[in-house]
Z-matrix of the N, CA and C atoms (Angstrom, degrees):
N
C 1 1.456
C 2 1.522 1 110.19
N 3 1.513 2 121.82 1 136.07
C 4 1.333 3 122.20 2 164.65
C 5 1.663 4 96.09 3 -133.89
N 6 1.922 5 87.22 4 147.98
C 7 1.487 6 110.78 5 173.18
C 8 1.470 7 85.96 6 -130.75
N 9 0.762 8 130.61 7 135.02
C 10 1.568 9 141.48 8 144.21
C 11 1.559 10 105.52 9 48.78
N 12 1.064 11 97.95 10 55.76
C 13 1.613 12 116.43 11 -165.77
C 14 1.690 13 113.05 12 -93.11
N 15 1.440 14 104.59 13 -11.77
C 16 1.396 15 100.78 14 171.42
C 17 1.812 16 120.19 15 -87.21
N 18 0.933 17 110.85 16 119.43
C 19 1.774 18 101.24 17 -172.92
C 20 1.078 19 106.12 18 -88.95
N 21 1.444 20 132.92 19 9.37
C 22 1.585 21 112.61 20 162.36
C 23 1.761 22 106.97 21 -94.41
N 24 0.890 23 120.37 22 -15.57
C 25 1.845 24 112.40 23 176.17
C 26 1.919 25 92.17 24 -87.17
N 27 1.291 26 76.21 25 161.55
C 28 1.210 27 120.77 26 158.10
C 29 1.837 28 131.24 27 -51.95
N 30 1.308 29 119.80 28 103.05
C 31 1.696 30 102.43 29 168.65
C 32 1.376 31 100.90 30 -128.43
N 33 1.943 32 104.32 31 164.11
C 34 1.336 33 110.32 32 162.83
C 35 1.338 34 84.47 33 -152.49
N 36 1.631 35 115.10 34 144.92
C 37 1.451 36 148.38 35 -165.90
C 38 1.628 37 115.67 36 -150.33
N 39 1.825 38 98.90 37 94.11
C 40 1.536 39 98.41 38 -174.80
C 41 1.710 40 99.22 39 -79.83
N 42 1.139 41 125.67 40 117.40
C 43 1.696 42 129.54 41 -156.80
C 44 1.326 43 104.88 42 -93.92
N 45 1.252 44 118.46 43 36.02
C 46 1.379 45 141.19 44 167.23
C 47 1.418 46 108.39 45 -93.66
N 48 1.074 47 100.11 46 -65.21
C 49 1.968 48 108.15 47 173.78
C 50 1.241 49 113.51 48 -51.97
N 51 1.722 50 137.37 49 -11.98
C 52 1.387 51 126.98 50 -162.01
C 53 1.226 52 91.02 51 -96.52
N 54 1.047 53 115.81 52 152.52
C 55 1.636 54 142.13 53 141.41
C 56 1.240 55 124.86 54 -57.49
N 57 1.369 56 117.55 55 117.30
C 58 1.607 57 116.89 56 -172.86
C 59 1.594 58 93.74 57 -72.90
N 60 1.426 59 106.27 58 137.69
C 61 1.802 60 115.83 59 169.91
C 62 1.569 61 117.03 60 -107.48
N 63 1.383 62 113.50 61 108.54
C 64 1.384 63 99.26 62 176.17
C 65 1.718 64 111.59 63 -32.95
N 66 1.591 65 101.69 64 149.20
C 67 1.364 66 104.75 65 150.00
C 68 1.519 67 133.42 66 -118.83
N 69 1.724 68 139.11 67 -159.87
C 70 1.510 69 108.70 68 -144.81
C 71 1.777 70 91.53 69 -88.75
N 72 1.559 71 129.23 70 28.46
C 73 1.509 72 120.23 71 -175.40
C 74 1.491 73 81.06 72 -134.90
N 75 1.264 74 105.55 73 138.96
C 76 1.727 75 124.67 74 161.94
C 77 1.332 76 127.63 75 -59.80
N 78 1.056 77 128.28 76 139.94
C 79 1.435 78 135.10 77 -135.84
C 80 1.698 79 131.47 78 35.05
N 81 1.415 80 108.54 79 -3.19
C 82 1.618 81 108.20 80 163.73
C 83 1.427 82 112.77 81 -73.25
N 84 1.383 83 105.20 82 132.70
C 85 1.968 84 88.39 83 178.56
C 86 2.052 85 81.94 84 -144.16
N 87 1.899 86 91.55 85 163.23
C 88 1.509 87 80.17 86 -161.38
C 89 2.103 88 72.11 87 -138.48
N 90 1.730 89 94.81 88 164.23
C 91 1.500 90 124.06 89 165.00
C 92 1.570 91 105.70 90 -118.92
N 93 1.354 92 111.72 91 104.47
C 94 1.122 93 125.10 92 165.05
C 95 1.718 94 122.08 93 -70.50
N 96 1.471 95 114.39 94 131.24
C 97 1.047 96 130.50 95 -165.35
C 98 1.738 97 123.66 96 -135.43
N 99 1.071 98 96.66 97 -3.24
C 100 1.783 99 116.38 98 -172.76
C 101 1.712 100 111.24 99 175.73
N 102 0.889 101 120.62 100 124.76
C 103 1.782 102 105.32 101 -172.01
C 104 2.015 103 84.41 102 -165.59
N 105 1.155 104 107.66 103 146.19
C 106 1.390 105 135.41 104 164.91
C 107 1.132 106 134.46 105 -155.33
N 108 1.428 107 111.33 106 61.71
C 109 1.229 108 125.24 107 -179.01
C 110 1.709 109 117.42 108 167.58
N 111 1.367 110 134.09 109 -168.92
C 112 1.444 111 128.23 110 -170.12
C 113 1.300 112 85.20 111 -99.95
N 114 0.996 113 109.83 112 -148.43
C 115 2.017 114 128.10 113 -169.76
C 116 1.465 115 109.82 114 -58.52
N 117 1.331 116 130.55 115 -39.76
C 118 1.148 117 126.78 116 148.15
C 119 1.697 118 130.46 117 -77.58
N 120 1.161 119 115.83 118 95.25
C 121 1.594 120 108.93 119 -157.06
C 122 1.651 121 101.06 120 -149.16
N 123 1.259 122 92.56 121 164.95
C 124 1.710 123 115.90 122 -176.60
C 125 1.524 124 85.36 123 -61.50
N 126 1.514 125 132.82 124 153.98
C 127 1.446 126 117.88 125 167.44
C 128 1.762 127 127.42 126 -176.39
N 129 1.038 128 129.71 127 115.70
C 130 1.629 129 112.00 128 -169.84
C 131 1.709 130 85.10 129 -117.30
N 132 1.337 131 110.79 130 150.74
C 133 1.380 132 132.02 131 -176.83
C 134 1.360 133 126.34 132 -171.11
N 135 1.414 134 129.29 133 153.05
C 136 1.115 135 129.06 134 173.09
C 137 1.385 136 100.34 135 -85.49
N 138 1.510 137 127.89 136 126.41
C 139 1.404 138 124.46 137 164.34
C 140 1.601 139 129.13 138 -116.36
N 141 1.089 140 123.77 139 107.11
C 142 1.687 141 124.91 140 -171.14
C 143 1.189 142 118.17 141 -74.12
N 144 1.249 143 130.16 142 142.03
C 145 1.448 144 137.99 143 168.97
C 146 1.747 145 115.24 144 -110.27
N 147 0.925 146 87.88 145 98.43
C 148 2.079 147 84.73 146 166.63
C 149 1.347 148 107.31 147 -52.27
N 150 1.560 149 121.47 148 157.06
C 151 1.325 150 128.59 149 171.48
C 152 1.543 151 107.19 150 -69.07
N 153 1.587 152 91.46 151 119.46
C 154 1.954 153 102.91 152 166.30
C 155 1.292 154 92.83 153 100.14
N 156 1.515 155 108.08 154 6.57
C 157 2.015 156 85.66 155 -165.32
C 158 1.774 157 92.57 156 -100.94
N 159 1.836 158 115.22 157 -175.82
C 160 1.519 159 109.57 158 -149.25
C 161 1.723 160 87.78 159 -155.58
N 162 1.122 161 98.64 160 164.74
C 163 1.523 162 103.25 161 169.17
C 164 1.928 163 101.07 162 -127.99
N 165 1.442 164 122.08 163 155.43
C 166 1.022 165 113.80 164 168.20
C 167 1.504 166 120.04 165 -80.81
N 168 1.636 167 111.41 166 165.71
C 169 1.346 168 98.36 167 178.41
C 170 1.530 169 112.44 168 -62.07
N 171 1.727 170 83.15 169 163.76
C 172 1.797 171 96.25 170 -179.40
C 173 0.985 172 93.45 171 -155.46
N 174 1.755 173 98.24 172 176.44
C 175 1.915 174 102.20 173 -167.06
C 176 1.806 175 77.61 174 -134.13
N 177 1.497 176 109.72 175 137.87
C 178 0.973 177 124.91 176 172.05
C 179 2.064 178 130.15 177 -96.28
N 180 1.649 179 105.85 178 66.47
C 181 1.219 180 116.03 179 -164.38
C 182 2.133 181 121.91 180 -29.83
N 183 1.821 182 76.10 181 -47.63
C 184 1.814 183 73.50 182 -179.47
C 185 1.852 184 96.49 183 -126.24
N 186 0.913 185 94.54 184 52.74
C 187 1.776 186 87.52 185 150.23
C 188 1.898 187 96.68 186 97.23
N 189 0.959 188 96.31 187 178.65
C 190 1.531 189 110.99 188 170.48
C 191 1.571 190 102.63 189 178.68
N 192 1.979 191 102.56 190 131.22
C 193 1.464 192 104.56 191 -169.27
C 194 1.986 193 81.76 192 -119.81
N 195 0.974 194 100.18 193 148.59
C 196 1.797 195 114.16 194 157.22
C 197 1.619 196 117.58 195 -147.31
N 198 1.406 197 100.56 196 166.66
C 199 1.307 198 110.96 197 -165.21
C 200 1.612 199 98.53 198 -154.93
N 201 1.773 200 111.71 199 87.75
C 202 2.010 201 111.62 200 -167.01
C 203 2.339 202 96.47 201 -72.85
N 204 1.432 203 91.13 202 129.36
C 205 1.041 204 119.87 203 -164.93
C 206 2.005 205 99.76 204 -82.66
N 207 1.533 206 96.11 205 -57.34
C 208 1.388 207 107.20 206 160.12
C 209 1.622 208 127.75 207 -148.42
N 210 1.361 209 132.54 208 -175.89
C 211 1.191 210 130.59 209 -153.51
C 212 1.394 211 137.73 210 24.60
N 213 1.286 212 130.87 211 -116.57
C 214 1.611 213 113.56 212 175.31
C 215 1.498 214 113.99 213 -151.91
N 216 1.717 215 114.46 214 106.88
C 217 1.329 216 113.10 215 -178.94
C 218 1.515 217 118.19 216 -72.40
N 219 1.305 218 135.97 217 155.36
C 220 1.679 219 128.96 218 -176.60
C 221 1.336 220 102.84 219 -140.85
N 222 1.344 221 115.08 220 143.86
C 223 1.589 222 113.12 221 160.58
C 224 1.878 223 91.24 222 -131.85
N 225 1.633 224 97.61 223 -147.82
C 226 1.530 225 108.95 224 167.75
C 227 1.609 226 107.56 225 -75.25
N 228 1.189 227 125.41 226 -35.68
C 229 1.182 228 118.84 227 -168.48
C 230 1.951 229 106.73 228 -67.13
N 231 0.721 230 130.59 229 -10.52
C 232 1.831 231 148.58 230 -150.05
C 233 1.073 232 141.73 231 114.38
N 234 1.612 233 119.97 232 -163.29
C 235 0.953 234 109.35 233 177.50
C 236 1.581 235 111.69 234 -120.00
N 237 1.657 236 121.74 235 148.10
C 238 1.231 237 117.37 236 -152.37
C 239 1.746 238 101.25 237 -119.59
N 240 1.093 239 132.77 238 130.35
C 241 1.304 240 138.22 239 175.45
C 242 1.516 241 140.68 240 -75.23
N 243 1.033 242 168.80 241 -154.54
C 244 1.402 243 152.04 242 95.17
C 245 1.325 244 108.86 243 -32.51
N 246 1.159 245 101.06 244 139.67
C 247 1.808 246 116.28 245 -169.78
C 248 1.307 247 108.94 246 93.14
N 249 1.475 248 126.37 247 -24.34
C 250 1.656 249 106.82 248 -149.50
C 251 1.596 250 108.55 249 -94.07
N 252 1.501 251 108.96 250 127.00
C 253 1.446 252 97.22 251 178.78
C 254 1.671 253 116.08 252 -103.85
N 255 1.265 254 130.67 253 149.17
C 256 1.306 255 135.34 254 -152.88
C 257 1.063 256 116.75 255 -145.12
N 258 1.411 257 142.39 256 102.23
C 259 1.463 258 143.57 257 136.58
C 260 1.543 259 133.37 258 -61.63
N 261 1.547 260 109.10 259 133.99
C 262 1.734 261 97.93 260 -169.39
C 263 1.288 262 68.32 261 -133.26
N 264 1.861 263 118.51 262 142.53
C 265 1.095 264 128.74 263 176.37
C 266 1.374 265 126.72 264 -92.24
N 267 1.376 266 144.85 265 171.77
C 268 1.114 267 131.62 266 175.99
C 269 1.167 268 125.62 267 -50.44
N 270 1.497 269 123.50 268 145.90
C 271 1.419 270 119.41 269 178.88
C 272 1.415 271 101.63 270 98.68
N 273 1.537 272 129.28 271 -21.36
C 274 1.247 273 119.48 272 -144.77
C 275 2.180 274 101.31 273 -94.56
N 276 1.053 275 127.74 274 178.61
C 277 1.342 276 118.25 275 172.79
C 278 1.477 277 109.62 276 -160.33
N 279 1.592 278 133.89 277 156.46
C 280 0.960 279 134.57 278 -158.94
C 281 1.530 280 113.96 279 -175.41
N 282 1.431 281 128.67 280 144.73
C 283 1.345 282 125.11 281 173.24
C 284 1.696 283 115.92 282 -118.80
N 285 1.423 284 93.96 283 96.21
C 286 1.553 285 113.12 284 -176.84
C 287 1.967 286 119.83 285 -63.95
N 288 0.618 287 111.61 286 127.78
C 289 1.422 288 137.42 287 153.92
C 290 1.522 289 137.52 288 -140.13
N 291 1.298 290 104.61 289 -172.43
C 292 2.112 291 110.23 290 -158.21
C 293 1.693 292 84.35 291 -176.79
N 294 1.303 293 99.79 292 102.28
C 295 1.473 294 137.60 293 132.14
C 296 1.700 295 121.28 294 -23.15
N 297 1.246 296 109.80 295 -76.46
C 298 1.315 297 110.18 296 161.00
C 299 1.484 298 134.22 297 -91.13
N 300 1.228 299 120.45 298 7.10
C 301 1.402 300 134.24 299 -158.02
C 302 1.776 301 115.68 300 69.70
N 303 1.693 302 94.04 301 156.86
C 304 1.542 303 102.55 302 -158.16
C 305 1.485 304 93.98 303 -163.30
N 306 2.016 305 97.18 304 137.98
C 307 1.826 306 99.58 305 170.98
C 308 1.159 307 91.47 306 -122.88
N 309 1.643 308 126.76 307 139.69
C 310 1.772 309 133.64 308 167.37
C 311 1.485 310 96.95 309 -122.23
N 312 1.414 311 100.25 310 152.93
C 313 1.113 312 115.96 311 146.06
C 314 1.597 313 126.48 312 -90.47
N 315 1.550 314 111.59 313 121.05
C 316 1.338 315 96.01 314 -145.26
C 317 2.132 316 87.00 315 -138.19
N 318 0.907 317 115.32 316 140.93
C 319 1.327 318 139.73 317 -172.18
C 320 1.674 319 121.37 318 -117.69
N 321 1.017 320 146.52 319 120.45
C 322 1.251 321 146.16 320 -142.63
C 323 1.552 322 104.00 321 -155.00
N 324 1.497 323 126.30 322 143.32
C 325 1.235 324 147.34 323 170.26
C 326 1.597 325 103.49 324 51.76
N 327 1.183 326 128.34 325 59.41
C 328 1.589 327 140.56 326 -156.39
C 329 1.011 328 117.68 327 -150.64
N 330 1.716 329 116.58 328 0.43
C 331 1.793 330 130.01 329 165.24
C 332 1.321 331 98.93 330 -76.63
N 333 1.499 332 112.72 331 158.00
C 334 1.751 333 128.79 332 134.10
C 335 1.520 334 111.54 333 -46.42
N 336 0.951 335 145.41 334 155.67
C 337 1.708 336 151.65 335 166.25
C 338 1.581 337 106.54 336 -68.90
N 339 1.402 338 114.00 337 -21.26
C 340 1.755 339 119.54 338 174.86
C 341 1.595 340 116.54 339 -99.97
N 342 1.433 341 109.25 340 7.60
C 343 1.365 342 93.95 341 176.69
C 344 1.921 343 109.20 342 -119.29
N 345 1.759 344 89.28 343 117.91
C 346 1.807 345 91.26 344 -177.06
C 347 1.479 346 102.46 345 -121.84
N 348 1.380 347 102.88 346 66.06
C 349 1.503 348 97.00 347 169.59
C 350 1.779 349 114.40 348 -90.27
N 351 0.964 350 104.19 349 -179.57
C 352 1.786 351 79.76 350 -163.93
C 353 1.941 352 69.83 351 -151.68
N 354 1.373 353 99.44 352 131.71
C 355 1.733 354 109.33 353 -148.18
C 356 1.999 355 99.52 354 -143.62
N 357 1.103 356 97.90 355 103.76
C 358 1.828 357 110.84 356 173.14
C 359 1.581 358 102.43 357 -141.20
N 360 1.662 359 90.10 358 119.48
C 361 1.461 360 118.78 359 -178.60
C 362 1.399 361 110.89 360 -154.90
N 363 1.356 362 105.68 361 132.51
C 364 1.834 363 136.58 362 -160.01
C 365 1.454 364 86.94 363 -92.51
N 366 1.342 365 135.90 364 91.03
C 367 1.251 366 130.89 365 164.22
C 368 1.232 367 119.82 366 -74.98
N 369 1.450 368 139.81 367 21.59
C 370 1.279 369 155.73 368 -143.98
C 371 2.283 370 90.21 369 -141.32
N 372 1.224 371 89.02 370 -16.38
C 373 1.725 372 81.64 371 -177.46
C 374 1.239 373 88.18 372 -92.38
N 375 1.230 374 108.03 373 141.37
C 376 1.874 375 120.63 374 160.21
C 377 1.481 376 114.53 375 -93.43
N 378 1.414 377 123.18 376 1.13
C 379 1.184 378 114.56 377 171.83
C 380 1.445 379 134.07 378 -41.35
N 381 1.832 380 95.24 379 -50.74
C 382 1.434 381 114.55 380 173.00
C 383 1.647 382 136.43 381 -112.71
N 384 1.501 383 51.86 382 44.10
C 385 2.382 384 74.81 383 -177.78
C 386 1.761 385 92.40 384 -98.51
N 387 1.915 386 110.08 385 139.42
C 388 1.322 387 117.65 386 -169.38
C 389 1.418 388 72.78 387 -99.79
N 390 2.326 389 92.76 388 -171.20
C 391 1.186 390 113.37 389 175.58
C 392 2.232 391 86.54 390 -103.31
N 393 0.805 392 92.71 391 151.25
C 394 1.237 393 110.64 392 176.67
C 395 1.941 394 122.99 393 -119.13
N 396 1.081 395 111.48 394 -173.45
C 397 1.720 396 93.72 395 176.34
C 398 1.653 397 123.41 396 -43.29
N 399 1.065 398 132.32 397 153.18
C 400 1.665 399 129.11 398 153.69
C 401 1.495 400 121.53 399 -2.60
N 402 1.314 401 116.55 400 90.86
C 403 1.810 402 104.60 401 -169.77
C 404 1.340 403 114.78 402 103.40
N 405 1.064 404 124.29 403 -20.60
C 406 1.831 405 133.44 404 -155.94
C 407 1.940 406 99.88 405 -120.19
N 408 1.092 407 95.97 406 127.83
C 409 1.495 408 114.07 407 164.02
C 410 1.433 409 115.88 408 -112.32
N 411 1.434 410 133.51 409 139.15
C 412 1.439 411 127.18 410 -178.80
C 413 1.332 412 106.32 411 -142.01
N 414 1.286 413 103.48 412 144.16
C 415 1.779 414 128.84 413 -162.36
C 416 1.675 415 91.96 414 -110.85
N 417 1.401 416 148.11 415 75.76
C 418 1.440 417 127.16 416 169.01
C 419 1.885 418 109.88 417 -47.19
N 420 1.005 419 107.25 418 146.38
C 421 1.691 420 120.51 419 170.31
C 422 1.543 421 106.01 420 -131.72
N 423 0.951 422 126.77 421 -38.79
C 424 1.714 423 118.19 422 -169.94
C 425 1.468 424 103.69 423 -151.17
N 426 1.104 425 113.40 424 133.71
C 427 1.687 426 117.47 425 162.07
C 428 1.535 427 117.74 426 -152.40
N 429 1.450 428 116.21 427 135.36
C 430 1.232 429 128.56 428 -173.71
C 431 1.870 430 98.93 429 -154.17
N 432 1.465 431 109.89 430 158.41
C 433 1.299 432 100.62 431 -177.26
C 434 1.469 433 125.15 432 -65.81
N 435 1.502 434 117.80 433 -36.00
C 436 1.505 435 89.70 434 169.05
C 437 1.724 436 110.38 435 -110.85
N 438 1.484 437 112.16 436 63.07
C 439 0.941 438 122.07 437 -179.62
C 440 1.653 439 133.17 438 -160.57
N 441 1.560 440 148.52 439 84.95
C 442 1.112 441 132.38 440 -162.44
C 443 1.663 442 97.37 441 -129.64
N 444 1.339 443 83.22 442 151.10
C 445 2.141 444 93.56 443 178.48
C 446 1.618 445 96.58 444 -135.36
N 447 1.348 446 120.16 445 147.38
C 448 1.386 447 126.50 446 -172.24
C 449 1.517 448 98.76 447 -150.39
N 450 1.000 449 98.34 448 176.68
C 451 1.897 450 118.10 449 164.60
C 452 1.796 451 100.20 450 -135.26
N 453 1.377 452 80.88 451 141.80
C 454 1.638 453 88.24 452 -178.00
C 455 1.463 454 106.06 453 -122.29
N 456 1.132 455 124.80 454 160.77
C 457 1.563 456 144.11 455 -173.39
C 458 1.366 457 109.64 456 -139.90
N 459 1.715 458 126.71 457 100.43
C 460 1.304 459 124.95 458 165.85
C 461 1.107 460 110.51 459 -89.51
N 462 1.322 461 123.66 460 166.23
C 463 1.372 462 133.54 461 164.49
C 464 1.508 463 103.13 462 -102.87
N 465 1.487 464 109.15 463 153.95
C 466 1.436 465 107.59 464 -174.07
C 467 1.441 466 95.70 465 -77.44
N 468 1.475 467 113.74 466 159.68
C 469 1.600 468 140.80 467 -153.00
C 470 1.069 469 130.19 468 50.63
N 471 1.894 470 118.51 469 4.00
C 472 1.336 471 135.86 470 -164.99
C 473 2.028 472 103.93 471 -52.50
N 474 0.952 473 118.36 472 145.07
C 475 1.429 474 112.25 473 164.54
C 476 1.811 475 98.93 474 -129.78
N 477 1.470 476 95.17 475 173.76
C 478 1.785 477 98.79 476 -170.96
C 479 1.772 478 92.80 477 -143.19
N 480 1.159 479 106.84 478 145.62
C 481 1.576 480 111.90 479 172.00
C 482 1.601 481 108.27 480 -74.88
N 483 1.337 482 132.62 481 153.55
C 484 1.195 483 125.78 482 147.25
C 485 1.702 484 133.48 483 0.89
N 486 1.253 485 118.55 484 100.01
C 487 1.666 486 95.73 485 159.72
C 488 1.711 487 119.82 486 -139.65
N 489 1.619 488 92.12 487 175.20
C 490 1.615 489 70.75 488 -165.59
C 491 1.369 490 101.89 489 -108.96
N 492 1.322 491 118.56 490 -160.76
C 493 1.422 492 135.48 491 -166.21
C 494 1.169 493 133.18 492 -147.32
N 495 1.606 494 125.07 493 48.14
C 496 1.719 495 102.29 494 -147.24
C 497 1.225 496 114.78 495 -81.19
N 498 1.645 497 112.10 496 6.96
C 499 1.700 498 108.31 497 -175.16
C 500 1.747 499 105.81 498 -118.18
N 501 1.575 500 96.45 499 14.82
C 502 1.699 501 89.80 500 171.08
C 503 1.462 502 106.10 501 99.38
N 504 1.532 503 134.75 502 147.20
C 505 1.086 504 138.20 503 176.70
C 506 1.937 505 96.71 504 -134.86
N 507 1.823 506 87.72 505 162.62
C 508 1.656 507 85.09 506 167.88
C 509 1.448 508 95.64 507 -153.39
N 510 1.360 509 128.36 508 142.57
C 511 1.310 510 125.59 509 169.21
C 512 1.602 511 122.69 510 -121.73
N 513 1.222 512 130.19 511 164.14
C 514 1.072 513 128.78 512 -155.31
C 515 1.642 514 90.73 513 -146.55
N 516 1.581 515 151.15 514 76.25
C 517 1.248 516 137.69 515 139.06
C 518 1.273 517 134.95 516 -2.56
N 519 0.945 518 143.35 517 91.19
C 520 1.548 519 147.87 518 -179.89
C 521 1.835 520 111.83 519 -77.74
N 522 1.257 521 98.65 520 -67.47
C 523 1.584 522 92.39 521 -179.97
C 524 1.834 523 92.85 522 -142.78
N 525 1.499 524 127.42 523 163.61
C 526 0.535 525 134.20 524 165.75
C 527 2.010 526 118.08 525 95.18
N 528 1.191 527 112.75 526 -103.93
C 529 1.703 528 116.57 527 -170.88
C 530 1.625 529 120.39 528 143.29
N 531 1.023 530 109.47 529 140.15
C 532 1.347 531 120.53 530 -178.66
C 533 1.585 532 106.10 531 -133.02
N 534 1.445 533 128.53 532 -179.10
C 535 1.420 534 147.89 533 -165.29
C 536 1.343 535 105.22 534 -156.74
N 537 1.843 536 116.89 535 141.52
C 538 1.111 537 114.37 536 142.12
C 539 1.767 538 101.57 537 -144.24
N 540 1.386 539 120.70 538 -151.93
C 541 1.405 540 127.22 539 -161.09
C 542 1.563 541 79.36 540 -59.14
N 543 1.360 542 133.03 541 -105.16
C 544 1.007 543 145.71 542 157.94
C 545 1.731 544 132.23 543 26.53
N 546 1.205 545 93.45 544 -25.63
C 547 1.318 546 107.96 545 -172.80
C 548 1.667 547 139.71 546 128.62
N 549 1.422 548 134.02 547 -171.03
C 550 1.280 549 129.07 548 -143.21
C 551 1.838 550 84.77 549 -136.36
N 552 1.287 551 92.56 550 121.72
C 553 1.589 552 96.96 551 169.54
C 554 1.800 553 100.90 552 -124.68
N 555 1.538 554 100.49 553 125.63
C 556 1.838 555 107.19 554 154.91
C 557 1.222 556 131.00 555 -96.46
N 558 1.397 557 109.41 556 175.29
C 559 1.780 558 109.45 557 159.35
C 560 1.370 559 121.07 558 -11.85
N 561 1.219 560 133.37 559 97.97
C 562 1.777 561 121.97 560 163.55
C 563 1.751 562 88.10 561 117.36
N 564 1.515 563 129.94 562 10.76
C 565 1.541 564 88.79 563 -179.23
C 566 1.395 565 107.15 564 -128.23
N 567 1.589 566 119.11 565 154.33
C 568 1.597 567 113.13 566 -145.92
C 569 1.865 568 69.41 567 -116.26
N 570 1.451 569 87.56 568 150.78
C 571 2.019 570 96.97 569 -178.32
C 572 1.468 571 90.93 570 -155.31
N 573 1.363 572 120.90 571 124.22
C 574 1.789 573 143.41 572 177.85
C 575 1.777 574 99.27 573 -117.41
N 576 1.121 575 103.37 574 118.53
C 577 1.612 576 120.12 575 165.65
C 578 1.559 577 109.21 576 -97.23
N 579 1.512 578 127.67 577 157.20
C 580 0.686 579 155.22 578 -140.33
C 581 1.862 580 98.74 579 -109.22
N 582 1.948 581 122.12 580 129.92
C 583 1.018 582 89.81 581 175.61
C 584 1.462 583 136.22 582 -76.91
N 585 0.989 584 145.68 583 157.88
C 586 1.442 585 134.21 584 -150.70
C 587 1.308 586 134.43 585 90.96
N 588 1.780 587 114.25 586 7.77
C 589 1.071 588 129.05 587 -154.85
C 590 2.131 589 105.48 588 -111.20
N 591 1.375 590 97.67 589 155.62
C 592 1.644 591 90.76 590 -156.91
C 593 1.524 592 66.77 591 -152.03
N 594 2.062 593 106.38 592 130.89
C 595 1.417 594 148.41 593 -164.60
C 596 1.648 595 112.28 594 -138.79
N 597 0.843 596 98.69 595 142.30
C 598 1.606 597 114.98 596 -177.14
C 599 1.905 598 93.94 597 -136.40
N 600 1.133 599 114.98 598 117.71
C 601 1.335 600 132.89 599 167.91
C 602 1.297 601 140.26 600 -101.85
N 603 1.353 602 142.44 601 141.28
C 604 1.562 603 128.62 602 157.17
C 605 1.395 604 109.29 603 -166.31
N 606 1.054 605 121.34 604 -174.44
C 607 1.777 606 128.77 605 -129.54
C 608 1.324 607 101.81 606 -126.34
N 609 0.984 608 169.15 607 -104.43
C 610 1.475 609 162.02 608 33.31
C 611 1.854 610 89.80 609 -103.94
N 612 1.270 611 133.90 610 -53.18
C 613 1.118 612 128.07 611 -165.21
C 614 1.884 613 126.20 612 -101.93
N 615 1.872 614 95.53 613 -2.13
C 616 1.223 615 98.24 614 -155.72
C 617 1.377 616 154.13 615 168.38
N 618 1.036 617 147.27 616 -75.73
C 619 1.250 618 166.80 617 -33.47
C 620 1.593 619 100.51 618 -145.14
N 621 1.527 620 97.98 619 150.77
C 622 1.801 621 111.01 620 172.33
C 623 1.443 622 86.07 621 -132.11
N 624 1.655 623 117.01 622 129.25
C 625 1.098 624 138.68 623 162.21
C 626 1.344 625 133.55 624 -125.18
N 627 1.444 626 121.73 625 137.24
C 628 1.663 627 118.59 626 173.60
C 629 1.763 628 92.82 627 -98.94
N 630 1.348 629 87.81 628 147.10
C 631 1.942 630 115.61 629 -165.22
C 632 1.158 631 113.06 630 -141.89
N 633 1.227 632 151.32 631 120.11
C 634 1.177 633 172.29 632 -103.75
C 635 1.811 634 120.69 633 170.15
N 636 1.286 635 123.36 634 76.70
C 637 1.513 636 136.77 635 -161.88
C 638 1.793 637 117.25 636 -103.37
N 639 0.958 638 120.06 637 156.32
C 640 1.289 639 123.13 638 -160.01
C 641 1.539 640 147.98 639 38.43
N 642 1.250 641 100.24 640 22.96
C 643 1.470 642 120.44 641 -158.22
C 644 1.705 643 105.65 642 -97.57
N 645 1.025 644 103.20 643 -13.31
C 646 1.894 645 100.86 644 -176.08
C 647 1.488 646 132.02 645 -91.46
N 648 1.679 647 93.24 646 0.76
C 649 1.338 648 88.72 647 172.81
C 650 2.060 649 119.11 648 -110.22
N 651 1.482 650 123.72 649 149.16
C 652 0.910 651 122.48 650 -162.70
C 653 1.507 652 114.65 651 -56.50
């Protein structure tokens, strides 16, 4: 299976319009958003959990990143909240469930084979939120050289100068909306640029975003 499987174009996916698809465990159902491959596959998606429902174990070859959107995801390692963002590194394995039900944004086989950082952060604390450009607040979550993930905080009317990208960007909207030449992304919509790609941004209302930069090239 491919969705938007080429990483040099361009996508944007308001994940409102998708159709939740069961997946192969009952009550898991997922919104596909990037996928290259069958059940084991390259893949970023929204995935839902009904309350009480479980996934079987699995072994996670190249990594698995998430970020619980709402209610509370659990494996052996704990239990994970809204806000909490989470890296389990390659090699690593786990049998997920949610008690009360839970949607993540969740990313799969998308590490280097050398990176085992093993990454839990409450993005919901403002403790360790910086000041960032004019208007902009920033939450760091992950950084490696060809690799950084953040949360961003605009202020409404915020504008941003030009920047570039040569290893690709991807964003993920949380609440609120942003603009560039290209177009208007809200609440719920996942948008991947191309590496080589150069953005001019601004806010009219807002926006808290998870961002993910340099990661698309081989």
């Amino acid at each position: 299976m491919k969705i938007h499987a080429d990483l040099s174009k361009r996508a944007v996916v308001d994940c409102a319009t998708l159709d939740w698809v069961p997946s192969p465990m009952p009550g898991v159902e997922r919104r596909m958003l990037e996928r290259d491959g069958a059940e084991v596959a390259r893949a970023t998606s929204l995935v839902r959990y009904a309350p009480g429902s479980a996934f079987s174990a699995h072994r996670h070859d190249l990594g698995e990143e998430f970020l619980v959107l709402q209610g509370v995801f659990s494996d052996e390692t704990g239990d994970f909240t809204e806000g909490m963002y989470v890296r389990n590194p390659p090699g690593s394995s786990h049998i997920p469930s949610s008690e009360p039900g839970a949607v993540i944004l969740v990313k799969l086989r998308q590490m280097k084979p050398d990176d085992d950082a093993i990454v839990r952060i409450d993005t919901l604390d403002t403790a360790s939120w910086q000041g960032g450009r004019p208007g902009e607040s920033i939450l760091p979550l992950f950084v490696r050289p060809d690799e950084e993930v953040v949360m961003l905080d605009w202020q409404a009317g915020a504008s941003f100068d030009e920047q570039s990208f040569p290893g690709g960007a991807e964003y993920f909207v949380l609440h609120g909306g942003f603009e560039d030449k290209d177009g208007r992304y809200d609440q719920g919509t996942w948008l991947r640029l191309p590496p080589g790609s150069r953005q001019t941004m601004r806010t009219t209302q807002g926006a808290r975003i998870w961002r993910k930069t340099g990661h698309l090239t081989s």
